[in-house]
GUMI-40206 format. One record per residue: x, y, z of N, C-alpha, C, CB in turn. Coordinates in steps of 0.2 Angstrom, whole numbers, plus 5000, padded with zeros to 4 digits. Each point is the difference from the previous one (the first is absolute). Glycine has a CB too. Layout:
BEGIN
XYZXYZXYZXYZ ...
//
This chain:
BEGIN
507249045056499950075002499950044994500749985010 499750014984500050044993499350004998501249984994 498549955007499449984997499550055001500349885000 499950135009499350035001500050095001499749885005 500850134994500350064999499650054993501249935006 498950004989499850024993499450004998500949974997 498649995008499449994999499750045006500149904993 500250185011499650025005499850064996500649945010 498750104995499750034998500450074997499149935006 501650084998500350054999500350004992500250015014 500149954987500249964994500150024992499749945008 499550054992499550034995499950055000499649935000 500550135003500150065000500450054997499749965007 500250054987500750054996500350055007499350034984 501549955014500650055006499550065002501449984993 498750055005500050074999499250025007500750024982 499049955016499450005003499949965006499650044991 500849915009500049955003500550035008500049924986 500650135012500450025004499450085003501449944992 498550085005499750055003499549995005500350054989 499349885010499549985005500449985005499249974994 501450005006500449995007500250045003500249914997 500050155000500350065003499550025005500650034991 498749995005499550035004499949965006499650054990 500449885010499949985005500250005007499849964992 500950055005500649985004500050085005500849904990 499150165005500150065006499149995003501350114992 498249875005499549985005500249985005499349994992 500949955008500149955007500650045004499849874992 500750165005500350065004499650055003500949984993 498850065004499550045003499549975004500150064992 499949895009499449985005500649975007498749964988 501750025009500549975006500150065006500749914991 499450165003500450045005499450065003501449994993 498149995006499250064999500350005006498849984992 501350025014500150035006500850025003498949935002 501750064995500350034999500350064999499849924999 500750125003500350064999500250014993500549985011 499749964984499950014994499549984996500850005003 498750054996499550024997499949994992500150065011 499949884986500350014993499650024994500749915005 498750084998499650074996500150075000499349945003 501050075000500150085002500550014997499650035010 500949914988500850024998499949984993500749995011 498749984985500049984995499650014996500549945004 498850104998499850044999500050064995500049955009 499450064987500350064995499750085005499949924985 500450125014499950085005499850034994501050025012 498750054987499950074999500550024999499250005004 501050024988500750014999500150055004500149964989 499650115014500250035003499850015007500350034989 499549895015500149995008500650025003499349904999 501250094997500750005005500149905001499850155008 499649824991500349935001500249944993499250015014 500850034981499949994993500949975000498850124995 501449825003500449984997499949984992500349975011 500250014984500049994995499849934998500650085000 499749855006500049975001499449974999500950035005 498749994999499350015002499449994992500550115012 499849914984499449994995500349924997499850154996 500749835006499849934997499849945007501150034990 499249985015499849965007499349995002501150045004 498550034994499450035003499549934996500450155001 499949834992499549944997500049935001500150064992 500449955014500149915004499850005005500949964997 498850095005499750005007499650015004500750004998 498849925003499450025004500049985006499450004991 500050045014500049985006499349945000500650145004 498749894995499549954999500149944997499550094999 500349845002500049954996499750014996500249945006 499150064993499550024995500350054993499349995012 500950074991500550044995500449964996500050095006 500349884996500649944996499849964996500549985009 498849984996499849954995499850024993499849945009 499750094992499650054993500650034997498750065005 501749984996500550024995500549934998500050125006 500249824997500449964998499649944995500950055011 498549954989499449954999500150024992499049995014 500950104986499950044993500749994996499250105005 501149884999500950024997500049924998500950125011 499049834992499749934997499950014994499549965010 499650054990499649994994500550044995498649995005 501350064995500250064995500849994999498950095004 501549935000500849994998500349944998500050085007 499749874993500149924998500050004993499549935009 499950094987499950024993500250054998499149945000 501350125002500050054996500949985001498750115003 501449875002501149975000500049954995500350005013 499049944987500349954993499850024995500049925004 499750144994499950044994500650044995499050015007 501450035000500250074998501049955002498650145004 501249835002500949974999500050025009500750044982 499649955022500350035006500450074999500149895003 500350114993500350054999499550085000501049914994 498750084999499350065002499750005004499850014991 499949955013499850005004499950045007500249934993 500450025008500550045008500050074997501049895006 499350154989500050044997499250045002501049944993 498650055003499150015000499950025009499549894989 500450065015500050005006500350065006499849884995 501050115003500150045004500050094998500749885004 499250134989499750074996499350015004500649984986 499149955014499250045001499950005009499449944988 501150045015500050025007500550035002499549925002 501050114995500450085003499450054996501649965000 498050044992499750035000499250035005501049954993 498950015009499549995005500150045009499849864992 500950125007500350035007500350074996500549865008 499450154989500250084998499450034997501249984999 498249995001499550054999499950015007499449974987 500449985019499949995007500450055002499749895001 500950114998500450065006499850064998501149945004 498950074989499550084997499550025003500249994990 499249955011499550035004499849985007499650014989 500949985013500249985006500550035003499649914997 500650185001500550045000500250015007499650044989 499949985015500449995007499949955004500250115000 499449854998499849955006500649955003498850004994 501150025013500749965004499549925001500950125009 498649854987499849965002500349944993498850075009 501649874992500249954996499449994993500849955012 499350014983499649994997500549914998499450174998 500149775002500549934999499549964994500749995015 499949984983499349954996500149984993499150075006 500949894990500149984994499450034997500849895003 498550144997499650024996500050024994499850025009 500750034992500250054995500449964993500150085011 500149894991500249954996499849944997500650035005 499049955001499649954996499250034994500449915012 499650164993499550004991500250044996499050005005 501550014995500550014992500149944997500750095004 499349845001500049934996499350004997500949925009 498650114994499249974999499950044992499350005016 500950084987500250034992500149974995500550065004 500149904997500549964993499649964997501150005005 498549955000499649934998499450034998500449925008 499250144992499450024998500550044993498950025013 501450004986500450024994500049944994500650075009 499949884992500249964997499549944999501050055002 498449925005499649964997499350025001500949915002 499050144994499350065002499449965001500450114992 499649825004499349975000500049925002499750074991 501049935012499949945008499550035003501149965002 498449984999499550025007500349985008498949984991 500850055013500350025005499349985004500950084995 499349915012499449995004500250045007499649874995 499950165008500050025006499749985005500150064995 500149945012499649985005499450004999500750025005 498749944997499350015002499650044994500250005012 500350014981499650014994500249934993500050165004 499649784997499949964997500050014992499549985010 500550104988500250004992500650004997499250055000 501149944995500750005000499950084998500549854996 500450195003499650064998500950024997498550045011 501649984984500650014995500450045001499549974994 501349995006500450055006500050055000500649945000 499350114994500250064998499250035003501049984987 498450015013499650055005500149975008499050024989 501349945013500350005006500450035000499949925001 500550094997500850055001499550075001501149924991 498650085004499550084999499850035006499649984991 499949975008499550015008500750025006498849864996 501650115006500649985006500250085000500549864997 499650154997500450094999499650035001500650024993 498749995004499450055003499950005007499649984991 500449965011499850005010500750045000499449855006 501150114992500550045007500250064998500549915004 499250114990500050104999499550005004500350054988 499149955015499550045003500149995008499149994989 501249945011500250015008500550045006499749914993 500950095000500650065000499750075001500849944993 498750095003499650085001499449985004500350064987 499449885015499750005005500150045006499849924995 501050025008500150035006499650005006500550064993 499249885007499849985006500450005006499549944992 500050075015500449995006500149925001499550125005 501249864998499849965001500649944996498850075002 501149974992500149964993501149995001498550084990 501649875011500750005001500349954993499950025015 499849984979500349974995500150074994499549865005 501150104993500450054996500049994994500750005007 498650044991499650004993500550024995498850035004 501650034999500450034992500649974999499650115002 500549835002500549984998499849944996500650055010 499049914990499649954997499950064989499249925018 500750134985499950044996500749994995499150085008 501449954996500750004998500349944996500150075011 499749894992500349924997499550004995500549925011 498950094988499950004994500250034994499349985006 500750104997500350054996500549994994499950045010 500749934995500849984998500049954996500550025010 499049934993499849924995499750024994499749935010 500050124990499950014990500350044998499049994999 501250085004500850034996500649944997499850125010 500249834998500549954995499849964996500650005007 498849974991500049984997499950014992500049985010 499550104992500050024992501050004997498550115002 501849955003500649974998500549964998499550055002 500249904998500549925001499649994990499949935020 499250104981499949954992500250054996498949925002 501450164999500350034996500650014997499450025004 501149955002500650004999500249944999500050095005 500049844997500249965000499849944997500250055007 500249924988499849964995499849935003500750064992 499249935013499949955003499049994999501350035008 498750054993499349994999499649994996500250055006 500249944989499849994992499549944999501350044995 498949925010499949945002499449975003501050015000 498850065005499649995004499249994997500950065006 498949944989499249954997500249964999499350054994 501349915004500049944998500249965007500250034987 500050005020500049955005499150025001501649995005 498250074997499349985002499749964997499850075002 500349924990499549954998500249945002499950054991 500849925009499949945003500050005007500449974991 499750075014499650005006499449975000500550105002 498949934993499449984999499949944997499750115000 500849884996499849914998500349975005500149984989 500250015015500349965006499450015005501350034997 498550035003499450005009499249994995500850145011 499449844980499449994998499949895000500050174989 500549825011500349934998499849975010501350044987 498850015016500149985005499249955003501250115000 498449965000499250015001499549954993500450155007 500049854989499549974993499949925003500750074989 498749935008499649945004500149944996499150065005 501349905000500249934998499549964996500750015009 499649964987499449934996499949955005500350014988 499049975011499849955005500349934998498950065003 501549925002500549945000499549924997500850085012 499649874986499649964997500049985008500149984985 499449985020500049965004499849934997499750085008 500149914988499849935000500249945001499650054995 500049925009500249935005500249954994499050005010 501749974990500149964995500049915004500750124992 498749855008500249945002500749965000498950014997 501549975006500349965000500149924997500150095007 500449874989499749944997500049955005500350044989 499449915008499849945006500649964996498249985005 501849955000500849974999499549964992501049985017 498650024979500049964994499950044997499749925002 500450174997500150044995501050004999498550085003 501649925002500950015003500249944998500050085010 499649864990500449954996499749984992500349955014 499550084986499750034991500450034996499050025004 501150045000500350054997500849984999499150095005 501349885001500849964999500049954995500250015012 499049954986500149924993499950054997499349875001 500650194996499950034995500650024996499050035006 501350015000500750034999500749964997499650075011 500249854993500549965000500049974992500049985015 499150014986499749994990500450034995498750005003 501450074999500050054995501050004999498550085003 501649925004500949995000500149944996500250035013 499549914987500449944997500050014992499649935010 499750114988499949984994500550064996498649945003 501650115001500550044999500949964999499150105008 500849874997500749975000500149944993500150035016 499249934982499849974996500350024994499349975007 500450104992500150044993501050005000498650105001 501549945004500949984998500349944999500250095006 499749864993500249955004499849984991499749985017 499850034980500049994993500250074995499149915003 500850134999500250064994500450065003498849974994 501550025013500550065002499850045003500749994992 499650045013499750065003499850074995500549955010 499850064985500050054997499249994995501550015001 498149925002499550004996499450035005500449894992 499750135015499750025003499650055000500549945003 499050104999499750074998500250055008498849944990 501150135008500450015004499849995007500550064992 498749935009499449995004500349945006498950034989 501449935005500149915003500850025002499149894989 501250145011500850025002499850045007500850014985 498650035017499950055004499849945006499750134991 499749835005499749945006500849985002498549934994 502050045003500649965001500250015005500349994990 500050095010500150025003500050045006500149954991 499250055011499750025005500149925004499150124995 500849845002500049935005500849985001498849954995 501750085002500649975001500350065008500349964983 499150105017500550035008499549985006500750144995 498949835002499449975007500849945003497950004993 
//
């Protein structure tokens, strides 16, 4: 049972991100158990319009674990995969969980500002995860990246760009209709580069940080570098009068070895004829 415990997909998952995908699941699968229930757990977990009257405090952390859609879940936990797997074995768990839960209370507090009185919930890990997309277009700006149904690779940091621009023009758009929560995606961005400029200002930790990119890039350069073409060549195997050629030879050369001590001591031997000796003494 250890064996396969240690070789399961979860496994391989740094903690920190690892836990946070099971959480979300878990109040998913709860929200969907009770969707017809009295207890409504979107509504109670939900972030409100700080000044709805249905605004708890509570609310800006709960509000990032909890989706109703499958679809929503998956895209947000799929991102929290790619992206939060490399930025947790980069930076350690501890920053991390740290990183994450800054860029999603911040996200839920630009949201309840411009979502001032709305009594309508607002749920979702978004906000958070593109404060993670932030961090990775930050720290590995010229990893390429691919997009759905565009075939070119294209480099995290004009990804990350492009992603802010949409979701500024979507937010002042203000489409009917439109029920995703641009300023909060906005927010987690926000937070995610205030913290991090201040992390490489204040913290000596960050002193460090070209010299793990770099080797970030030899490791993801080592990884992709195109292997040398292996020798295949067919080596015939020997027929039984080369294999009994090769043993009169060995046994020739053995005797005339043991010959030599036998008249002038082993100490007359070279060290060539002590290496043969002795490769035949552990057969």
């Amino acid at each position: 049972m250890s064996g396969f415990q240690n070789n399961s997909f979860l496994s391989n998952i740094p903690p920190v991100t690892r836990n946070i995908l099971i959480i979300n699941v878990i109040v998913w699968g709860a929200c969907y158990l009770l969707r017809y229930s009295e207890l409504y757990l979107p509504a109670l977990l939900g972030l409100y319009g700080f000044s709805s009257g249905e605004f708890y405090l509570y609310q800006l952390i709960t509000y990032m674990f909890t989706h109703i859609d499958f679809w929503h879940l998956f895209f947000n936990m799929f991102a929290l995969f790619m992206f939060g797997t490399t930025l947790e074995n980069y930076w350690g768990s501890k920053r991390f969980l740290i990183y994450y839960m800054a860029t999603g209370i911040g996200a839920g507090i630009i949201q309840g500002l411009i979502s001032f009185y709305s009594p309508i919930p607002t749920i979702g890990a978004s906000g958070a995860v593109f404060g993670i997309l932030l961090a990775f277009g930050m720290i590995f700006p010229n990893v390429p990246l691919y997009l759905m149904f565009i075939p070119v690779p294209i480099k995290a940091k004009y990804m990350v760009l492009g992603y802010g621009l949409l979701e500024l023009y979507f937010g002042f758009a203000s489409r009917t209709g439109d029920n995703v929560a641009h300023f909060a995606h906005l927010g987690g961005m926000l937070f995610g580069i205030i913290l991090i400029l201040y992390w490489r200002k204040h913290n000596n930790n960050w002193q460090n940080d070209r010299r793990n990119r770099t080797s970030f890039k030899n490791k993801m350069a080592g990884f992709f570098k195109k292997k040398p073409p292996q020798n295949n060549t067919y080596k015939r195997p020997e027929t039984d009068w080369e294999y009994n050629q090769r043993k009169a030879n060995e046994i020739k050369n053995i005797d005339t070895i043991l010959e030599k001590i036998k008249h002038s001591g082993y100490d007359s031997l070279s060290e060539e004829e002590k290496k043969k000796l002795f490769d035949v003494s552990k057969k």
